[in-house]
C-alpha positions, 0 to 999 in steps of 0.5 A: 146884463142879467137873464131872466124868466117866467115862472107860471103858478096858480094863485090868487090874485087879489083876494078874491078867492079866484085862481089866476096865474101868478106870474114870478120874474125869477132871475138866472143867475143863480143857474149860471154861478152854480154852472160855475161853480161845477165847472171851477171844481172839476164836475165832470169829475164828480162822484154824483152831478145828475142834471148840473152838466145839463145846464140850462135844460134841466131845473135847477132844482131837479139837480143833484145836491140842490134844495129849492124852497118855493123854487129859490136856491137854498141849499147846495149840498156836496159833501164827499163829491169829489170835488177838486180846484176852487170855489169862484168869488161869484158864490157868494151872490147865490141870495139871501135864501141860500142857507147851506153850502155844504 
């Protein structure tokens, strides 16, 4: 099955112009098929893969290439990286926020 986890924010919650916690349920799949997508096209062979080897203890947003909105995927740029072997089927279930995969 799918992983998941919490993702804390301040909002508010009902209007009533009170802070409280929003809490997101966020999906990790897109940080597992990334790792694959690092792993199909040789990252440790890649001219810049700051935080991708890192997997799970780093944000996925914070890695190299990857541009987040509101803490969604929704660019993987690699333009000139180096990268060498395939791209795996699984890219394409990134999301519908993914607009560029460069």
């Amino acid at each position: 099955g799918s992983l998941y986890y919490f993702r804390i924010t301040p909002g508010n919650i009902g209007g009533y112009g009170t802070p409280n916690a929003v809490i997101q349920l966020a999906s990790t799949e897109p940080r597992n098929t990334l790792s694959l997508l690092f792993t199909a096209t040789t990252g440790s062979g890649w001219t810049s893969s700051q935080g991708w080897s890192n997997g799970s203890l780093v944000s996925m947003c914070s890695w190299q290439s990857i541009v987040c909105t509101n803490g969604l995927l929704a660019r993987v740029l690699l333009p000139s990286n180096n990268l060498a072997g395939y791209i795996p089927d699984e890219i394409n279930g990134l999301g519908p926020d993914l607009t560029h995969l460069v």
